[in-house]
TISE-831339 format. One line per field, with one value per residue (C-alpha): residue number from 0; residue in three letters; x, y, z. Coordinates in pm, whole numbers, plus 32768, in hexadecimal, padded with zeros to 4 digits. Layout:
TISE-831339
pos = [NUM  ...]
code = [ALA  ...]
xx = [X  ...]
yy = [Y  ...]
zz = [Z  ...]
end
This chain:
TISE-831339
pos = [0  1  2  3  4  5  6  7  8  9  10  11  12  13  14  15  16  17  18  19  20  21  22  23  24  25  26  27  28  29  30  31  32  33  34  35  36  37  38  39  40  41  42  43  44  45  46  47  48  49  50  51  52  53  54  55  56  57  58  59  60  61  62  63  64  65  66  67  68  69  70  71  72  73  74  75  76  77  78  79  80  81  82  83  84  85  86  87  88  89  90  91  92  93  94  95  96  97  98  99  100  101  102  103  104  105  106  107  108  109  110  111  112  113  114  115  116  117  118  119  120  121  122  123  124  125  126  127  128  129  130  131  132  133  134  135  136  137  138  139  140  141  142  143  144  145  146  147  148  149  150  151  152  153  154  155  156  157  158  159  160  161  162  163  164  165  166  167  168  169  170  171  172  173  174  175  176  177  178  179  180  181  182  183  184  185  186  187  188  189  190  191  192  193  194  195  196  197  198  199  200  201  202  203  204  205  206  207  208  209  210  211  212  213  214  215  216  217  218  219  220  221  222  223  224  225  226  227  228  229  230  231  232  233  234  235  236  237  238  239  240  241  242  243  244  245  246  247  248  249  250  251  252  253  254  255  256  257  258  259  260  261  262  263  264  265  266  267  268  269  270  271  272  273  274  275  276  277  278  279  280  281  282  283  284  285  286  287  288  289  290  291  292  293  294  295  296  297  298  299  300  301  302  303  304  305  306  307  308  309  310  311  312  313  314  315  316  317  318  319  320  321  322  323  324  325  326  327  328  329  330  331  332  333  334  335  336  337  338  339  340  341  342  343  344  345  346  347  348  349  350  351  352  353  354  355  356  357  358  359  360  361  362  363  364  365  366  367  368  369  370  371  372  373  374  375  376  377  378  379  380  381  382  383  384  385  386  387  388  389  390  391  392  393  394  395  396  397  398  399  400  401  402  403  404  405  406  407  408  409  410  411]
code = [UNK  UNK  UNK  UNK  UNK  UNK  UNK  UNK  UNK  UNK  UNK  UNK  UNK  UNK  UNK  UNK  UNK  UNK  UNK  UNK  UNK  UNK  UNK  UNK  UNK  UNK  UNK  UNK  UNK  UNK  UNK  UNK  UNK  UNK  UNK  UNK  UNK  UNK  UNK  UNK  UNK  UNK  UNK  UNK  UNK  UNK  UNK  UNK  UNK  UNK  UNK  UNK  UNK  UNK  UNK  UNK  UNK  UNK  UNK  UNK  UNK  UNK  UNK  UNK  UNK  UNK  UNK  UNK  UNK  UNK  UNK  UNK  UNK  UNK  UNK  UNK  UNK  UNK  UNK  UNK  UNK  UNK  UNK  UNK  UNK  UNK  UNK  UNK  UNK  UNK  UNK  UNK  UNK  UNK  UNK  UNK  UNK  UNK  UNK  UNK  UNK  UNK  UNK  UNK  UNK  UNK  UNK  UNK  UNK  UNK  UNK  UNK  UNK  UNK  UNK  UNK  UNK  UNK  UNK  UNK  UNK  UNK  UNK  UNK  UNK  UNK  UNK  UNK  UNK  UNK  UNK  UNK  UNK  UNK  UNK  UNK  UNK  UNK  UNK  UNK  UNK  UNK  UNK  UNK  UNK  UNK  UNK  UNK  UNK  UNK  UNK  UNK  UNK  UNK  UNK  UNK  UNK  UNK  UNK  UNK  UNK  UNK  UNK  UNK  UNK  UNK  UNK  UNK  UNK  UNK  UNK  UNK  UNK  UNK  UNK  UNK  UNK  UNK  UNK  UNK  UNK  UNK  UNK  UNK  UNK  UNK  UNK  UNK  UNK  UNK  UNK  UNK  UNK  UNK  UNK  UNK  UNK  UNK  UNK  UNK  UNK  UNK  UNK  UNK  UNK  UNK  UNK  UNK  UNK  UNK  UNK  UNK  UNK  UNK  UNK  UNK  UNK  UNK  UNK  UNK  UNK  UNK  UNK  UNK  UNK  UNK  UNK  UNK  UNK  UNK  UNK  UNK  UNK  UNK  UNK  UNK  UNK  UNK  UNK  UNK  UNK  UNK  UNK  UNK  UNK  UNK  UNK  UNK  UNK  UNK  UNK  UNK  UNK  UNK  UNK  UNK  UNK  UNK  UNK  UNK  UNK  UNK  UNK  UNK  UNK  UNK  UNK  UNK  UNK  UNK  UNK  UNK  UNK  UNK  UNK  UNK  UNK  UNK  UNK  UNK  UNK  UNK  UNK  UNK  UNK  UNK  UNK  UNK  UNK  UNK  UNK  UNK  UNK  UNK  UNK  UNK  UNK  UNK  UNK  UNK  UNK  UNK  UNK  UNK  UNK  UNK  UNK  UNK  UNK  UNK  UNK  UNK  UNK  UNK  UNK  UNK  UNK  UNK  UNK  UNK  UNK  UNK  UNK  UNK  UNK  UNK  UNK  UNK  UNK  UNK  UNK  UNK  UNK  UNK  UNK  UNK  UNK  UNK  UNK  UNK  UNK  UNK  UNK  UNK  UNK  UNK  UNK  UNK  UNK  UNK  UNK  UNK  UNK  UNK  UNK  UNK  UNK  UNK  UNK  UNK  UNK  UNK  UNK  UNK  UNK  UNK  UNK  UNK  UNK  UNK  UNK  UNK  UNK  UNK  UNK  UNK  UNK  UNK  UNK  UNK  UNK  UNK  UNK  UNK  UNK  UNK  UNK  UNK  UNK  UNK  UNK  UNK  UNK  UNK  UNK  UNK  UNK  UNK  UNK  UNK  UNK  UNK  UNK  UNK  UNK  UNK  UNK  UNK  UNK  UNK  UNK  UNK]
xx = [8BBC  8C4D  8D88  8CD7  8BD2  8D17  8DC1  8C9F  8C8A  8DEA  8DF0  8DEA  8CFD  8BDF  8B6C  8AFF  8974  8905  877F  8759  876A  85E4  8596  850B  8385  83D2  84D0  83E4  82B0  83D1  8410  8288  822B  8394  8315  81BA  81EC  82CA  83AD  8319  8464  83B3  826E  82E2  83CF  82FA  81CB  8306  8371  823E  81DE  834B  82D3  8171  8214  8332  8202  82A1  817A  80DF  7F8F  7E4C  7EB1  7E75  7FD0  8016  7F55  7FEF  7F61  7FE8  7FE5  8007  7F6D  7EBF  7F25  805F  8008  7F79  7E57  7F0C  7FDC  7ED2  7E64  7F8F  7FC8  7E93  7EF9  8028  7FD4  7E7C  7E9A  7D9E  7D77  7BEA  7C18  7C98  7B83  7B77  7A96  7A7F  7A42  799A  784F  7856  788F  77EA  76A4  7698  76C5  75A7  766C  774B  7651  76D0  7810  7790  7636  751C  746A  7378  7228  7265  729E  73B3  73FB  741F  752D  7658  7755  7892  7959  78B6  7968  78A3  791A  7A61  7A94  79D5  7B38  7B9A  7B5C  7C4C  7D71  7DA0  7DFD  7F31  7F6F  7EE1  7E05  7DEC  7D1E  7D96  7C97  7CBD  7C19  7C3A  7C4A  7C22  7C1F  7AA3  7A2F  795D  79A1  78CF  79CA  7AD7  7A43  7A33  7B93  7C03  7B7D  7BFE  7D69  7DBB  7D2E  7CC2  7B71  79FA  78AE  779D  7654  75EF  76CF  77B5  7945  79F9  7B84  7C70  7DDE  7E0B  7DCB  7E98  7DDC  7E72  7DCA  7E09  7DEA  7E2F  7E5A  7F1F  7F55  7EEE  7FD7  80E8  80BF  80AC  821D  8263  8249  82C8  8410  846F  8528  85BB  8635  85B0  84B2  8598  86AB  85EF  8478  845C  847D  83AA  827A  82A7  8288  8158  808D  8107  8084  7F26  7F09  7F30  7E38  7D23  7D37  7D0E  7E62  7DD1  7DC5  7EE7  7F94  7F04  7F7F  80D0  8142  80FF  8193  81B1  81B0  82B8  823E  829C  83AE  83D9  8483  83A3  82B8  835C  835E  81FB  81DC  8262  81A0  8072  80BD  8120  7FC8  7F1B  7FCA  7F8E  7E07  7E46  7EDB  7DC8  7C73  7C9C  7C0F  7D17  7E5C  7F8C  80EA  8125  827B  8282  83A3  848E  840A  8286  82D7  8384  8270  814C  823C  8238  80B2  80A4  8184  80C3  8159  7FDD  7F0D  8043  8010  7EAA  7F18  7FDD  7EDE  7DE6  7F0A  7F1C  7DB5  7D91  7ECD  7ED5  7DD7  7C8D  7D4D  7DC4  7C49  7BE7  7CEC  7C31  7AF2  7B2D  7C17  7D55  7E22  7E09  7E53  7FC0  8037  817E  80B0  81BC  817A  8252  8239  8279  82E9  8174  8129  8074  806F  8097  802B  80CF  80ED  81D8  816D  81B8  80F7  81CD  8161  81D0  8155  81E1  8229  81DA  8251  8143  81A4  82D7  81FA  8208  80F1  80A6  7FE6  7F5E  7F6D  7F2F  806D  80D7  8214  8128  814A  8280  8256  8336  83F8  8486  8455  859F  85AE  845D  84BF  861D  853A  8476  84CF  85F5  84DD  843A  843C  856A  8567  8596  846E  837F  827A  82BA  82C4  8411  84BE  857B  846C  8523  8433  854F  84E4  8585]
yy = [819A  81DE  80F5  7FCF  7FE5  7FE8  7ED2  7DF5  7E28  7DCF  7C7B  7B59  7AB2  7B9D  7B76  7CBE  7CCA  7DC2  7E05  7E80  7D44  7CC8  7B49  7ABC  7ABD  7C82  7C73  7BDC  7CAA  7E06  7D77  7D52  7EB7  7F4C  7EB7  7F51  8093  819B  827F  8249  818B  823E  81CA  8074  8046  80B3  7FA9  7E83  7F06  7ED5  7D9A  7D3A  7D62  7CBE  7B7D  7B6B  7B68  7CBF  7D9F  7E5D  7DA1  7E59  7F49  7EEC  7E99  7FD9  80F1  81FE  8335  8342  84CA  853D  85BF  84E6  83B9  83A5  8258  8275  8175  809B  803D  7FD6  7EFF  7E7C  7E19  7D43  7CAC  7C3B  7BE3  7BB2  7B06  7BB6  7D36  7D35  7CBC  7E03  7ED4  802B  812A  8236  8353  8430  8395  840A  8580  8679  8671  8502  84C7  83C9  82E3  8292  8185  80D6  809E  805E  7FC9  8045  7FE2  7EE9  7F37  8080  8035  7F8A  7EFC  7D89  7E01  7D9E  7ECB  7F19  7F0C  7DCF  7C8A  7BE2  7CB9  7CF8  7B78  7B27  7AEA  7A3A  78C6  78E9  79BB  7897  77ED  7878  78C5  7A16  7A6E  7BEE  7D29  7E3A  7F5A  80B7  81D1  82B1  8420  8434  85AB  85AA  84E6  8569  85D3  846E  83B9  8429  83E6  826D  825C  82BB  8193  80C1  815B  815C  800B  7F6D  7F10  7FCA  7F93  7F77  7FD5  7E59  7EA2  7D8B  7DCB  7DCA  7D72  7E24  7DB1  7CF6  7E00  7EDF  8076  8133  8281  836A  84C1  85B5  86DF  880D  876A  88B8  89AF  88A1  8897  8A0B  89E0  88D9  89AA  8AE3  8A6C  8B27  8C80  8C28  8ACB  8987  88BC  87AD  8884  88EE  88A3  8726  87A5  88BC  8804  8727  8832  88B9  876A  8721  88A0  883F  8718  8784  88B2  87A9  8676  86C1  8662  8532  84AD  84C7  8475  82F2  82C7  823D  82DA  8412  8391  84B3  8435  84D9  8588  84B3  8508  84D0  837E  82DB  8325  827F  814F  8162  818E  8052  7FAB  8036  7F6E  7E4B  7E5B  7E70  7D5A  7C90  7CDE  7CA3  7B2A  7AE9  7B4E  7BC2  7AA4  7B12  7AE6  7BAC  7C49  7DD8  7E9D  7FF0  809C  819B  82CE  824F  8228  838B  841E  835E  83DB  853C  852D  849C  8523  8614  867C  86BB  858D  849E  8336  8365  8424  8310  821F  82E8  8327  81B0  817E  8297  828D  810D  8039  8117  80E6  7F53  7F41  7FA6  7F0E  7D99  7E35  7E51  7CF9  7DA3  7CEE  7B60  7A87  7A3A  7BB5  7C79  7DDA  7EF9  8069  816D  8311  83B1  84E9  857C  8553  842D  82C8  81AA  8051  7F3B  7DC2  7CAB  7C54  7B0D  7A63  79D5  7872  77B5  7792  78E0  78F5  7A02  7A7A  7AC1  7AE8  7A22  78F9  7884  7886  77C3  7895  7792  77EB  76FF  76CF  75AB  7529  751D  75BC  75AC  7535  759E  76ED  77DB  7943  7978  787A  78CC  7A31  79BC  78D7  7A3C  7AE0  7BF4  7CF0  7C5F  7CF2  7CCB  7C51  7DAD  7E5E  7D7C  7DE5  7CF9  7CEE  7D2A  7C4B  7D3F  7E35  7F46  7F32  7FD8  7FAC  80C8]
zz = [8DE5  8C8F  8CBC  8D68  8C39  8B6A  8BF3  8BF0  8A8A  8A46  8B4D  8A88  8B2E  8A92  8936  8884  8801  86E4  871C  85B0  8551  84B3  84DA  83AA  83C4  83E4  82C2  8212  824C  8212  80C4  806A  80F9  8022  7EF5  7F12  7FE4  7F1A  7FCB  8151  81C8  834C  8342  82CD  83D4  84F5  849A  8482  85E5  864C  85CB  8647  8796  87A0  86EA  880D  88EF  89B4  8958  8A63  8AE1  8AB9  89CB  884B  877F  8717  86CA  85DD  8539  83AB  8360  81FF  80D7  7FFB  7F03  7FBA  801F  8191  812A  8057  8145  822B  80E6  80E4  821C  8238  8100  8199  82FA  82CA  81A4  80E6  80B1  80E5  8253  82AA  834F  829C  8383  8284  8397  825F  82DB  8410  8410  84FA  841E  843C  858F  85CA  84AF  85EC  861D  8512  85D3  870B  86C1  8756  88F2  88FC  887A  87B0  863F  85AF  86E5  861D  84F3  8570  859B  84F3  8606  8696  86ED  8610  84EE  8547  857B  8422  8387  84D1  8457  82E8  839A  84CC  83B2  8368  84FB  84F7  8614  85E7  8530  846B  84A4  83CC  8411  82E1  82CD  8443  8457  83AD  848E  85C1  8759  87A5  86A8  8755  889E  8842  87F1  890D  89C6  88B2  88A7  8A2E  8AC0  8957  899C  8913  899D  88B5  88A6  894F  8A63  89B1  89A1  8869  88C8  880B  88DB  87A9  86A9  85A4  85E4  84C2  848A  8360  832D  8247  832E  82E4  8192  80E7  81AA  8146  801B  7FE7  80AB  7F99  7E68  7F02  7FA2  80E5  80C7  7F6A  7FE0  7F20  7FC2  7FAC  809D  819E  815E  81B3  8330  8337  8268  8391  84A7  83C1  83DD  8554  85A2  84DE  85D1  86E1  8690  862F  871B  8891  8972  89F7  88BE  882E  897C  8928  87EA  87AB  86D2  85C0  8474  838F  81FF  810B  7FF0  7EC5  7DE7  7C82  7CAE  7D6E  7CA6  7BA5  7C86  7C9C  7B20  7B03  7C26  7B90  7A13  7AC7  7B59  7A04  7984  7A6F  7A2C  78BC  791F  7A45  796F  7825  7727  765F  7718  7671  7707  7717  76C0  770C  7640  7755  7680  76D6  7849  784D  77C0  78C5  79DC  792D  792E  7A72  7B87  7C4B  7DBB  7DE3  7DC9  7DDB  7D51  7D06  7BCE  7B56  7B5F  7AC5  79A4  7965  7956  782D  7752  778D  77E7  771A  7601  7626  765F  7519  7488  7526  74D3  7374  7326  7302  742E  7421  7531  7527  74A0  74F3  753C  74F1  7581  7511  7505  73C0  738A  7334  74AF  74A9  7547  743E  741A  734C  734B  7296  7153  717A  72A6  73D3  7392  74E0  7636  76AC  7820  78F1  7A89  7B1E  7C99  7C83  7BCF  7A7E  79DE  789D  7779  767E  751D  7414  736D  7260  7302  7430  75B1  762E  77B7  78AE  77EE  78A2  78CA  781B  773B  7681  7645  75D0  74C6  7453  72FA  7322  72FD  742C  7588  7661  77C8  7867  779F  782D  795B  7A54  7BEC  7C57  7D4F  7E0E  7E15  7D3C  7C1B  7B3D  79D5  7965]
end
């Protein structure tokens, strides 16, 4: 069997294929989820295989696209790349469905209702439930726009949820359809299920900051923290269960780097809020010793990107706030934020004003900020060309915050 496979390989008449190959619409959608989604290369890959599959039209009838259980602990970016992923396919991150399953714990087990609705004649029975078609299709009408014809449905923190919850889903994950409470039938063939959970995230991290038997975490504990949360699941769901889902992805803890990446994903963000609503519209450098230090203050194995964010909104954005509050940034400034060597974040701007119409990226967009200037605005300057025109003390290209391209966010 072996040499006939062989020699039909090497006969000329056959022409080698290489399946790893993505077609454009999943490169795409791999590069959006990379540039968003530090340091979960698994979990990325295993929603484009799937969405690979439902846009070849090869996915199994009566079964929902995929459904997948994202295991780790928290801020590693389970729910964000649910976010994300509506965002891209959806085209909007609200039309995701987000069950968060903390409602529905064994104390609130009548709150099922909400999901369900409730049977004719006992009250409530005229709200429409979460899990509707009605709801579920709300976002139906704007997505067949762009040729979408599908739901993305969350359930968060799964493992707080009750024994009814989890009775529901198994309906929903093996033939992907629910009945309500008005005996009507919510289809879910053409639906996303991601679940997250943060089970056995305590006993691995525990693992994490021990090590195993004097061995770094980094040698030997990626594996085990695995076999930890994999043990935790199967202790909490029942086998029928997890014998629908897909797939178990298990999230990395993050690591110093990418949390550097999302350092710099999280200033982009506040930029981009600085351009979008503030009345006064100014640009941000962040001097290599200031970023250091937020990524000092910030990286915690623990609460993962959370940390960071909450680090930006602090040392960074409390302060530019008071600095609007009380006049000191005008529209048009070059904001500078430094460390000195008293421990402490810094704030500075040109003495002389940028006078021009300064441009700004802003998802791959220029932007036009206008600022009264004598020569008058300057239509049509480039990115580079306005910060070639800046005084020598002025920012340089590479110490902006910007969106990166290529979805390495390297500022450093």
């Amino acid at each position: 069997m072996g040499e006939e496979r062989e020699r039909a390989v090497m006969s000329p008449e056959l022409l080698p294929l290489d399946p790893t190959i993505l077609g454009e619409k999943a490169e795409a959608l791999k590069a959006k989820l990379e540039s968003r989604i530090v340091g979960q290369q698994e979990a990325i890959q295993e929603v484009v295989s799937a969405l690979t599959v439902y846009w070849s039209g090869l996915a199994t009838p009566n079964r929902p696209i995929v459904c997948l259980l994202f295991a780790g602990s928290t801020g590693v970016g389970k729910t964000e790349l649910c976010r994300v992923l509506a965002e891209y396919v959806l085209g909007d991150a609200k039309r995701l469905t987000l069950i968060a399953c903390s409602e529905y714990t064994n104390t609130q087990r009548h709150f099922i209702s909400k999901l369900v609705g409730s049977p004719p004649s006992y009250v409530g029975a005229s709200v429409e439930p979460l899990l509707g078609t009605d709801t579920l299709n709300k976002w139906r009408e704007k997505s067949e726009r762009q040729g979408v014809n599908t739901h993305i449905v969350c359930f968060d923190e799964v493992e707080k949820s009750c024994e009814e919850l989890h009775m529901l889903l198994l309906g929903i994950l093996d033939s992907g359809t629910l009945t309500c409470g008005d005996n009507s039938v919510t289809d879910f063939t053409k639906s996303i299920i991601i679940m997250t959970t943060n089970m056995g995230a305590r006993d691995a991290a525990a693992l994490t900051e021990k090590g195993v038997l004097g061995f770094s975490v980094t040698e030997t504990g990626s594996a085990d923290t695995e076999k930890i949360i994999l043990a935790a699941g199967k202790a909490l769901f029942s086998p029928e269960f997890l014998n629908r889902l897909d797939k178990t992805v298990v999230f990395k803890p993050l690591t110093r780097e990418s949390v550097k990446r999302i350092l710099c994903i999280e200033l982009g963000k506040f930029q981009k809020r600085v351009i979008a609503s503030s009345a006064e519209k100014f640009l941000i450098s962040i001097t290599p010793e200031a970023r250091e230090e937020l990524l000092n203050i910030g990286f915690s194995e623990k609460f993962g990107g959370r940390e960071i964010r909450r680090t930006v909104d602090v040392h960074i954005a409390q302060p530019i706030a008071r600095l609007l509050a009380s006049g000191q940034l005008e529209h048009g400034d070059v904001l500078f934020v430094g460390f000195d060597t008293d421990s402490s974040f810094t704030f500075c701007k040109e003495v002389q004003q940028v006078k021009t119409d300064a441009p700004v990226q802003i998802d791959f967009e220029i932007v036009t900020i206008p600022v009264q200037s004598e020569p008058g605005p300057r239509q049509g300057m480039s990115f580079d060309e306005w910060f070639a025109s800046l005084p020598e003390a002025s920012i340089k290209e590479s110490e902006s915050i910007q969106d990166c391209p290529d979805g390495s966010c390297d500022l450093s």
